[in-house]
C-alpha positions as MATLAB code, in Angstrom:
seq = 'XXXXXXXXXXXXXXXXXXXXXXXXXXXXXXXXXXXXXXXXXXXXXXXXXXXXXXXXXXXXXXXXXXXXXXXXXXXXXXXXXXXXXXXXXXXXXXXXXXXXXXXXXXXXXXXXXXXXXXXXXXXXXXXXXXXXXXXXXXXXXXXXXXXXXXXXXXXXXXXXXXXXXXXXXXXXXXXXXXXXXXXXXXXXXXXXXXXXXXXXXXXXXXXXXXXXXXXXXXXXXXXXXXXXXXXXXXXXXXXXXXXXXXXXXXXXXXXXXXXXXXXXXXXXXXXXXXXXXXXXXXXXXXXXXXXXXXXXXXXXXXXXXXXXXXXXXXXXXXXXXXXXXXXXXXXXXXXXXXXXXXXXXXXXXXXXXXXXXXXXXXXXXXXXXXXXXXXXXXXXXXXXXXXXXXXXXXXXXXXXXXXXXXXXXXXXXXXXXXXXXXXXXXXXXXXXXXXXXXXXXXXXXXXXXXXXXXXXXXXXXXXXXXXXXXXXXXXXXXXXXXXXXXXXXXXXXXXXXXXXXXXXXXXXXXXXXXXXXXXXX';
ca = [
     -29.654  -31.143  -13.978;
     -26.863  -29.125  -12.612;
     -26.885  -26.703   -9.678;
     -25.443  -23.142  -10.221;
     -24.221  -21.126   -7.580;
     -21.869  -17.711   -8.443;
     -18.640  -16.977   -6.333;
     -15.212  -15.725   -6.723;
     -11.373  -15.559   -7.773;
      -8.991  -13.413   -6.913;
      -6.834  -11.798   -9.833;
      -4.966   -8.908   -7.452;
      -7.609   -6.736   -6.351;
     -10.355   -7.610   -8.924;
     -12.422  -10.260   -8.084;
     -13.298  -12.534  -11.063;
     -16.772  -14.469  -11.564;
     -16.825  -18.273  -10.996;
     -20.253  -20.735  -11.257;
     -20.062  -23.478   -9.172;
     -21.645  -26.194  -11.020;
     -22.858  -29.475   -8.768;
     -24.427  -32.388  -10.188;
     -25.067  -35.665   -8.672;
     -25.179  -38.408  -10.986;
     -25.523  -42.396  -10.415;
     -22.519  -44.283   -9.384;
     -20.409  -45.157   -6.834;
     -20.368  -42.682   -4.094;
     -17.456  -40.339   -4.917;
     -17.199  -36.450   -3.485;
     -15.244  -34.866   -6.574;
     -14.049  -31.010   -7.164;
     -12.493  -30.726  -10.158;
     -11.496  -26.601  -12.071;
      -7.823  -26.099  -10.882;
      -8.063  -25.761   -7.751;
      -5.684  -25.514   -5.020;
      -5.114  -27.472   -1.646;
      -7.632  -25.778    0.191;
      -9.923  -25.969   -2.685;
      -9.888  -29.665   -2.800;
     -10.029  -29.958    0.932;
     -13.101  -28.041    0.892;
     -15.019  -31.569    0.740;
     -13.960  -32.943    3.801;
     -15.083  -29.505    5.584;
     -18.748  -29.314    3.809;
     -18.934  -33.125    4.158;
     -18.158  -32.921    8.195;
     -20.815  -29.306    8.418;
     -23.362  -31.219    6.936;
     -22.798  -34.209    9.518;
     -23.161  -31.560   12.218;
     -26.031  -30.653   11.445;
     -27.828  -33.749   10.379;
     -27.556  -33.297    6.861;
     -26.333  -36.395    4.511;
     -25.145  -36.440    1.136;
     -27.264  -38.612   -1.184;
     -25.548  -42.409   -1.898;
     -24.901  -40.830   -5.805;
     -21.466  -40.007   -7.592;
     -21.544  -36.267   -6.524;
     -19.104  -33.807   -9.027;
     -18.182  -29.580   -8.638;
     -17.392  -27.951  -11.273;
     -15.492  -24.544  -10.734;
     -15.744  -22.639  -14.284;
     -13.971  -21.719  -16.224;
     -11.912  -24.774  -15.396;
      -8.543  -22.641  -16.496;
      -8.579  -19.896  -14.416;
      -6.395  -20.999  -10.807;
      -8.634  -21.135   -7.625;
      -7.046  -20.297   -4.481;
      -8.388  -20.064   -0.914;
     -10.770  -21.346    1.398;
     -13.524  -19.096    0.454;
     -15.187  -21.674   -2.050;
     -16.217  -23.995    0.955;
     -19.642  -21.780    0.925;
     -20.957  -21.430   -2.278;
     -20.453  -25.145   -2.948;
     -22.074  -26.253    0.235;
     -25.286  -23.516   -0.755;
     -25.354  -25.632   -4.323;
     -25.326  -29.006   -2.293;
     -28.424  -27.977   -0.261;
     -30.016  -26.561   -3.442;
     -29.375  -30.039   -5.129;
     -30.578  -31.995   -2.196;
     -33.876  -29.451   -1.868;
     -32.535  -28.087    1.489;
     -33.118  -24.573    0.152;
     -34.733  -23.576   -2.727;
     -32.624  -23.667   -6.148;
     -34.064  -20.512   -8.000;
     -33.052  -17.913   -5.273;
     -29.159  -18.955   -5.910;
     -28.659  -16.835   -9.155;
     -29.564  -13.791   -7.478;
     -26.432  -14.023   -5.388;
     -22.367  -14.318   -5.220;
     -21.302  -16.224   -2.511;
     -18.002  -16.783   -0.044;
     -17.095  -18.312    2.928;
     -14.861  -20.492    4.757;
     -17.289  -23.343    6.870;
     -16.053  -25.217    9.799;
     -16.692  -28.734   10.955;
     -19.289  -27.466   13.024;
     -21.397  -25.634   10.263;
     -19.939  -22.132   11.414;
     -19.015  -19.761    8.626;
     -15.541  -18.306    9.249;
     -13.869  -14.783    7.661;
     -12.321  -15.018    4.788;
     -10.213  -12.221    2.954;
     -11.666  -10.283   -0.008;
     -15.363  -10.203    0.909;
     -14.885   -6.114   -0.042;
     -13.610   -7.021   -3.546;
     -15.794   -9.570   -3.801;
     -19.049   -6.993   -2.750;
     -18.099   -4.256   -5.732;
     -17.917   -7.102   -7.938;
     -21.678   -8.097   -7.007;
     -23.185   -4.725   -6.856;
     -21.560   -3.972  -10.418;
     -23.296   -7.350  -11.729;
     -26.745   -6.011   -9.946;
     -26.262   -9.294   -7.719;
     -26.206   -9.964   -3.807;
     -23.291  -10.865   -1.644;
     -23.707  -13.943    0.822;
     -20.603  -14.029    3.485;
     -19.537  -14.548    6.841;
     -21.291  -12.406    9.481;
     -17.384  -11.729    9.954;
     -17.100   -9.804    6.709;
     -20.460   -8.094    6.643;
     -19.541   -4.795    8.125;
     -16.431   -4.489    5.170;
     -18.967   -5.990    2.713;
     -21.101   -3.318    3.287;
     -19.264   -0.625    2.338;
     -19.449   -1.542   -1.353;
     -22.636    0.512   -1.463;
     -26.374   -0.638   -1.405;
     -26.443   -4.375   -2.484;
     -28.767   -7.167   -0.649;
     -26.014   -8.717    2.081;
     -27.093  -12.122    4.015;
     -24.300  -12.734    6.382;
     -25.113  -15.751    8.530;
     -22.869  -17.022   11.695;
     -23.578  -20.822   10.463;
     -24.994  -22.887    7.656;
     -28.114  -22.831    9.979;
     -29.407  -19.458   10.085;
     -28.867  -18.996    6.398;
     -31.231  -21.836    6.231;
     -33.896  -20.811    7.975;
     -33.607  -17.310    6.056;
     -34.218  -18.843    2.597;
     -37.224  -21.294    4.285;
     -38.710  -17.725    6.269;
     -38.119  -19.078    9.523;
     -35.299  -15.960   10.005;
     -34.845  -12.836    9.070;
     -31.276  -12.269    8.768;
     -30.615   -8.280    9.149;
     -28.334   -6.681    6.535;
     -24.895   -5.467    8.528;
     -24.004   -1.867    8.539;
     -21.155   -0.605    7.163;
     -17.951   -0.667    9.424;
     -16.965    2.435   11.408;
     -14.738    5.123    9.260;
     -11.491    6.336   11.432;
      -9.791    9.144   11.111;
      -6.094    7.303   12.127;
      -4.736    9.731   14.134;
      -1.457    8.358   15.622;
      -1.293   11.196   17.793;
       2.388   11.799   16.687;
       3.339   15.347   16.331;
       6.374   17.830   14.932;
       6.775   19.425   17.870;
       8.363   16.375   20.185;
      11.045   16.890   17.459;
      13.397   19.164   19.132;
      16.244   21.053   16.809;
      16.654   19.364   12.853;
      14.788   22.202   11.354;
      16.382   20.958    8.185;
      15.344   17.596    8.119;
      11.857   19.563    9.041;
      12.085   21.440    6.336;
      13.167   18.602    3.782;
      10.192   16.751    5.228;
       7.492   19.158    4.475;
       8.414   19.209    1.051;
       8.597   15.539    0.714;
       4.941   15.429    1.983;
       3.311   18.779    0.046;
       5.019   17.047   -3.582;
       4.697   13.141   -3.007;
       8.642   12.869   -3.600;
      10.692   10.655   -2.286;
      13.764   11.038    0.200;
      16.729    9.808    1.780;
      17.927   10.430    5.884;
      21.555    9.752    6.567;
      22.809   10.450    9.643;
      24.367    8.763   12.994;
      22.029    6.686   15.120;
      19.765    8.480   17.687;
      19.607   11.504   15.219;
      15.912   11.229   14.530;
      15.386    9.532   11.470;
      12.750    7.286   12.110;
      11.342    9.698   14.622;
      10.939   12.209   11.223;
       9.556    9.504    8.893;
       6.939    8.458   11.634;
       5.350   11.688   11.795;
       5.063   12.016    7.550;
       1.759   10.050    7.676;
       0.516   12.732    9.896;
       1.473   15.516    7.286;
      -0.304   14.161    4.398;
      -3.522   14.812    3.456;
      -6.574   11.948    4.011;
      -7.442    9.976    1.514;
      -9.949   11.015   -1.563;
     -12.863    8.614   -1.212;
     -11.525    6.788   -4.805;
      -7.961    6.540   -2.923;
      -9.818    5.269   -0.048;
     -11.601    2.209   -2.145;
      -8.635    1.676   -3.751;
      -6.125    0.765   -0.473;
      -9.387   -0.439    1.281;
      -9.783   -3.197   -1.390;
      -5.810   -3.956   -1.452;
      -5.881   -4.445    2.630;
      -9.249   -6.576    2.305;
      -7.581   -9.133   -0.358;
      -4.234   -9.335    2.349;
      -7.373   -9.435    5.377;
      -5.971   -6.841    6.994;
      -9.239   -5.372    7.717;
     -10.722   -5.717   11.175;
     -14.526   -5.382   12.070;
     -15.124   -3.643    8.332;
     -12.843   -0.750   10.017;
     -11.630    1.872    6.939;
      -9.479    4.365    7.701;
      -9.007    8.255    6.184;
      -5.618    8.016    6.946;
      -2.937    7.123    4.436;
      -0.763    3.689    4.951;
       2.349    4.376    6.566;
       4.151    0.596    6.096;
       7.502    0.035    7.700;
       8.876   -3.413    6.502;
      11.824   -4.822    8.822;
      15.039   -4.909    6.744;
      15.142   -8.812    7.024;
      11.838   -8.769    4.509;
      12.540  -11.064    1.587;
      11.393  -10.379   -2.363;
       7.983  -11.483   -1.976;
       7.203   -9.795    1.305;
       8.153   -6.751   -0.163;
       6.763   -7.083   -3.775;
       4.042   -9.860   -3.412;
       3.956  -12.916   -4.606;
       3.971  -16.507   -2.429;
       2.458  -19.451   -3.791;
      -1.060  -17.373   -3.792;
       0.137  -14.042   -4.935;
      -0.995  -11.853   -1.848;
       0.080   -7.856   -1.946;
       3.730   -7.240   -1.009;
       4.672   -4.327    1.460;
       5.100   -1.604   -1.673;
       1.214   -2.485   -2.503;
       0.234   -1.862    1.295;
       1.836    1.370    0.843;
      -0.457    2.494   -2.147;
      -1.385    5.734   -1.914;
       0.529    6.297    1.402;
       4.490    5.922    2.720;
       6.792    3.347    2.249;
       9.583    3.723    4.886;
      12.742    1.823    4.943;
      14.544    1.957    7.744;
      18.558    0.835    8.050;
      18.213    0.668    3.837;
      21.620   -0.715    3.127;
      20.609   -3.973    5.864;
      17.962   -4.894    3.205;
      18.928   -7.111    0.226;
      20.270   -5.563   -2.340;
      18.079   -7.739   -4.580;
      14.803   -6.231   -2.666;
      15.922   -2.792   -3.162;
      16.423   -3.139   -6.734;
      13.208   -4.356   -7.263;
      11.695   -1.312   -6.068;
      12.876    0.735   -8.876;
       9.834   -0.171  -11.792;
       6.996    0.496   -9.256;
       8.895    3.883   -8.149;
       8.349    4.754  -11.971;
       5.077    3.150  -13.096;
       3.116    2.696   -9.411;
       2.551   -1.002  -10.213;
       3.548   -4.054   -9.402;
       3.473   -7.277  -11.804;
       3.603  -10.903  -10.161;
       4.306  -13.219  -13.211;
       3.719  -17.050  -12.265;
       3.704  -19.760  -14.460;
      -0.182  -20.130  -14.635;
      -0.982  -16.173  -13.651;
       0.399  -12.798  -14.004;
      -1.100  -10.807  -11.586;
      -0.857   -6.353  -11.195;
      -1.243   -4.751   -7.978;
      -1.435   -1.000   -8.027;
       1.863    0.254   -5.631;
       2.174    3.753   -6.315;
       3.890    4.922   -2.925;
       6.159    7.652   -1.474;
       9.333    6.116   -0.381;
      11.273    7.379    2.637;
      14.204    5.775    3.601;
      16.909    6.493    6.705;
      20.442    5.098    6.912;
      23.691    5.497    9.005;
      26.884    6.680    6.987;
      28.492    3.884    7.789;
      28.354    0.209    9.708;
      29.846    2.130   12.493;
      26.955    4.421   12.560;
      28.650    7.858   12.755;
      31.243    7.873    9.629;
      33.405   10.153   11.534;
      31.498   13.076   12.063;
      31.184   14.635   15.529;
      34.890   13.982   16.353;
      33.605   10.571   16.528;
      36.591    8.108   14.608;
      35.411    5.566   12.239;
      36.953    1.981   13.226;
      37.532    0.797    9.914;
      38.258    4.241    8.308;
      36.802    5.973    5.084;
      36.228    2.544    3.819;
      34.129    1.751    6.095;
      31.447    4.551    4.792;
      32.318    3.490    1.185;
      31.637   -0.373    1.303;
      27.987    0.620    3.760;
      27.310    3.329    0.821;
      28.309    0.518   -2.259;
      24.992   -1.689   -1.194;
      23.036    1.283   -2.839;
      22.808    1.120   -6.548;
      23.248    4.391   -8.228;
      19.845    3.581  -10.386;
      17.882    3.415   -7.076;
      19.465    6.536   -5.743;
      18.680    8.654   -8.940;
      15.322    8.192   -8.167;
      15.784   10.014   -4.705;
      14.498   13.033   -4.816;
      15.324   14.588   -1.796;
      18.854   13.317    0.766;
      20.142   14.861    3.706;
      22.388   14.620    6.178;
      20.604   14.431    9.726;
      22.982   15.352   12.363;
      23.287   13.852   15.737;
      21.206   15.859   17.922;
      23.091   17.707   20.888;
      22.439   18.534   24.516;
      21.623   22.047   23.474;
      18.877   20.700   21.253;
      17.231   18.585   23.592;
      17.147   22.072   25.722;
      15.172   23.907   23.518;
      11.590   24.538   23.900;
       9.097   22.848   21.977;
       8.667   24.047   18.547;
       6.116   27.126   17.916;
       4.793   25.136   14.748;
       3.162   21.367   14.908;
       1.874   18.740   12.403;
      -1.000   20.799   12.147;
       0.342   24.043   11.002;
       2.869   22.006    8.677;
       0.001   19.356    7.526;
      -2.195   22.943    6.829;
       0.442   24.231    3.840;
       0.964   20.939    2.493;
      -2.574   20.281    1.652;
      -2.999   23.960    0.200;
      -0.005   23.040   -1.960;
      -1.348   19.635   -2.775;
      -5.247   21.272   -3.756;
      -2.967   23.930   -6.291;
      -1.627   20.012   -7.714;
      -4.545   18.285   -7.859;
      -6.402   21.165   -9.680;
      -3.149   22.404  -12.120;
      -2.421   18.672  -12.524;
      -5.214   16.319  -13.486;
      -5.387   14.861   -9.941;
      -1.849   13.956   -9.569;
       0.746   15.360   -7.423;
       4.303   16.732   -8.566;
       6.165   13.588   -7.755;
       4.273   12.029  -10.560;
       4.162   14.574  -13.475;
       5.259   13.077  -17.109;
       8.626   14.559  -18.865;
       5.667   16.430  -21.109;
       3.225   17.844  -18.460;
       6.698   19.345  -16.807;
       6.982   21.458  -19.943;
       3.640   23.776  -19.485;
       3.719   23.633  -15.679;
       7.289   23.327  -14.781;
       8.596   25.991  -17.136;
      11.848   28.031  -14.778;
      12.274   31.425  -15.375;
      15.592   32.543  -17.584;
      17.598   32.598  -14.343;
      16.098   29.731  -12.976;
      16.729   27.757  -16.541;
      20.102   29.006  -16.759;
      21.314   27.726  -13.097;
      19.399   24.331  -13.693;
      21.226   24.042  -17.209;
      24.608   24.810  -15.214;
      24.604   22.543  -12.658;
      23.175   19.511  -15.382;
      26.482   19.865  -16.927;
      28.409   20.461  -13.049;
      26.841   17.608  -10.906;
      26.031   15.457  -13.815;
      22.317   15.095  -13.604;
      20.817   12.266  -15.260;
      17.608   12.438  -17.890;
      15.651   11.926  -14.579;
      17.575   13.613  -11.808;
      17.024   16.546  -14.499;
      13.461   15.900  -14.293;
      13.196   15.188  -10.678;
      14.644   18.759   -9.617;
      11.852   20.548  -12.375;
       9.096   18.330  -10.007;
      10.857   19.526   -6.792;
      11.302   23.127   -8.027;
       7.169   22.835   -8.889;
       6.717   21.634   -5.479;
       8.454   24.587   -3.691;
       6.899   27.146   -5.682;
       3.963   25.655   -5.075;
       4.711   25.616   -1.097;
       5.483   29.586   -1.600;
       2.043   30.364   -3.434;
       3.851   31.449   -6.770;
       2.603   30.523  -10.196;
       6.193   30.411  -11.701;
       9.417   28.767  -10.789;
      12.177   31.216   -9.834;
      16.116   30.892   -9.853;
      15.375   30.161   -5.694;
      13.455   27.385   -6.428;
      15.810   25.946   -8.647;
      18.377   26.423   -6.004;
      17.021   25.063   -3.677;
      15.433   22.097   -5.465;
      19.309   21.328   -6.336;
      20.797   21.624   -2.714;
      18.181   18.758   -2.239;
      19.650   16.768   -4.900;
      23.469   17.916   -4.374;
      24.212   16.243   -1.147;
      23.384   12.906   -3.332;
      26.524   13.711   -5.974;
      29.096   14.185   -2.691;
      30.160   11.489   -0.276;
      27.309   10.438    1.989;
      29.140   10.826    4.889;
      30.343   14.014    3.891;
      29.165   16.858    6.793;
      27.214   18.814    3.625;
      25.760   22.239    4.510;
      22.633   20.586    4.425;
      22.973   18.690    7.422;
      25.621   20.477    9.388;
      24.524   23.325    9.963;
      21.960   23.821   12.947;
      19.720   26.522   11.151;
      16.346   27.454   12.442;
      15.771   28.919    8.853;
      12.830   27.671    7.208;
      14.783   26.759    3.292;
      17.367   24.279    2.598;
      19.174   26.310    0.186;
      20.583   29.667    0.783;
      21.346   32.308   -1.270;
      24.043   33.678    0.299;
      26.293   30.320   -0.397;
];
């Protein structure tokens, strides 16, 4: 009679059942794992074979073959070692059999009988406690297991003390969730001295979820800006929360069962290649723009990154998913991110501005600007210029307002979203929710159908400045979008339609004013 022990795939961030099946028939004495499994599945025999040496176990002299159903579903990962050594010492009456469908199991063993971390245990816990079933794992894992909610959780050190647990000889104590951390970076607005634009710009970035572009020379404070976003934005809901916790367990980036309030703020290096960025590998694992979910994606020096990996951006920018096709899986990974992104004007760095001459002329800024395609730039919300930052700058005294004060309007405006909106924020309002809460005044509709037809706004750059316009109303407590909103929202969007090394008044002009756009232009 067979020998049925539960564990897991991986399908993104779901974790799919799997029986492991092990019978030992007569025959010549042959380990076997057949399902479609990968490498490390099949190597799993040599590992269970040399932890049952260690600790005095043998294998019976019999013709011994696992079965990982459903045999066409792909099984990846080392985490299978476990449950098919627990349905080896069930078949060989180590433990007792009937305790084994009360529980999923996953684990990595080595040679000694030790039971190593593996990634997923969280996914792999909310799968159990939704089937009413308990989670066996590495001691490793138990702390993130835990947080799945109240399940029964054995997580041994070695083969041994799960042993003596299922023959009463040990207790083995369930773990406790992990501790919850606030992720305070302890980066603040006020080490920013001067760019109150680019302060400005970056407040309404973080209150609407929108995305935006930096240009400016080196040293001007770009990536100083986009550090401190994360430390704008509101923490995450407690759905949000299980949602990038599980993403981050399946990648095991979690450490000790450590969850954190504070949204991902990912920063890929501009060398990252297609699948670093979007997932995929020969197992599939979460790219950069699904580590991001829920949080920041920053791209620093944007035109240095492949123009092939920037391109691929663009569907998850729209639908806030990602879709790995393979030849034998097709895997979705939720990526619904806010992009930031920070260039120089040109490969020179300052484009000419400053006084500063360009070695290679206005070419120069054209050919750096070309690696951008115009489809990924619609979908900018926001660009400025950044301008270097001066002597006089650096003299000023820190700024009266902090992250604090900033991070305090942008979640008022983001609680008027969440409410108004269904639980989304502007940045991700459809073309027909924009038409009862994004309605402009007769002024406000009049200058937004003007400058459609001036600056050429696209189906969505049309849309994007309604969301923006929503966002700044919302920032100034008003229930209706004015002709000011609209102006502004389109300042934000008109330094995209000029030359990007162009010294726009968004960017030149040293104003301690708190709005982009003024009137008086």
């Amino acid at each position: 009679m067979a020998i049925s022990m539960s564990t897991v795939a991986f399908e993104g961030t779901q974790a799919q059942r799997v029986d492991v099946q092990v019978q030992m028939i007569p025959g010549k004495p042959v380990f076997t794992i057949v399902g479609l499994g990968d490498k490390a599945v099949t190597e799993s025999r040599e590992r269970v074979r040399a932890a049952f040496a260690s600790l005095g176990l043998q294998l019976p002299g019999k013709r011994i073959i696992v079965n990982l159903a459903p045999a066409d579903m792909p099984k990846e990962g080392s985490h299978y070692d476990l449950p098919i050594a627990i349905g080896l010492m069930a078949a060989i009456g180590v433990i007792p059999a009937d305790i084994l469908p009360s529980f999923i199991a996953i684990g990595e063993l080595g040679l000694d009988g030790s039971v190593a971390r593996v990634p997923g245990s969280l996914s792999a816990a909310v799968m159990a406690n939704s089937h009413n079933l308990g989670l066996i794992c590495p001691k490793a894992n138990g702390a993130e297991a835990a947080w799945a909610g109240e399940l029964p959780i054995l997580a041994p050190q070695n083969l041994i003390q799960l042993i003596n647990h299922f023959k009463g000889n040990q207790l083995l104590s369930a773990p406790k969730p992990g501790e919850l951390i606030s992720g305070d970076d302890g980066l603040d607005m006020r080490d920013v001295r001067g760019q109150e634009t680019a302060k400005r710009a970056l407040e309404i970035a973080a209150a609407g979820g929108h995305n935006m572009l930096m240009v400016g020379p080196p040293g001007s404070g770009k990536s100083m800006l986009a550090a401190r976003l994360a430390g704008l934005l509101p923490i995450l809901s407690p759905r949000e929360l299980l949602d990038v916790s599980m993403i981050h367990s399946v990648a095991g980036l979690l450490q000790r069962g450590q969850l954190s309030r504070a949204r991902p703020f990912r920063d890929p290096h501009h060398s990252a290649s297609m699948a670093a960025m979007v997932g995929g590998g020969m197992r599939a694992k979460p790219g950069e723009a699904s580590l991001a979910h829920n949080g920041v994606l920053f791209l620093d020096e944007l035109p240095e990154f492949s123009a092939q990996v920037i391109d691929s951006l663009r569907q998850p920018l729209e639908t806030g998913e990602i879709s790995v096709a393979r030849v034998n899986a097709h895997i979705t990974y939720p990526a619904r991110f806010q992009l930031i992104a920070a260039m120089n004007p040109c490969r020179c760095g300052s484009g000419g501005a400053d006084g500063i001459a360009c070695a290679r002329g206005p070419r120069c800024a054209a050919d750096y600007q070309a690696r951008i395609s115009g489809p990924f730039m619609d979908r900018m919300d926001i660009q400025i210029d950044v301008p270097a930052v001066t002597p006089a700058d650096l003299a000023l005294p820190p700024a009266k307002e902090g992250s604090a004060e900033i991070a305090a309007r942008i979640e008022r405006a983001h609680a008027i979203q969440l409410e108004r909106n269904g639980g989304h924020v502007n940045a991700r309002l459809s073309a027909s929710q924009l038409d009862h809460v994004a309605e402009p005044d007769a002024q406000g509709r009049s200058l937004l159908n003007e400058a459609a037809q001036t600056l050429g706004l696209t189906a969505r750059g049309y849309h994007r400045v309604l969301r923006l316009a929503r966002t700044l109303a919302d920032l100034s407590d008003s229930a209706h979008i004015h002709r000011l909103h609209i102006a502004e929202a389109l300042s934000c969007r008109r330094a995209r339609q000029a030359p990007l090394n162009s010294r726009s008044n968004l960017g030149s002009k040293r104003s301690n004013s708190s709005n982009i756009y003024s009137p008086n232009r």
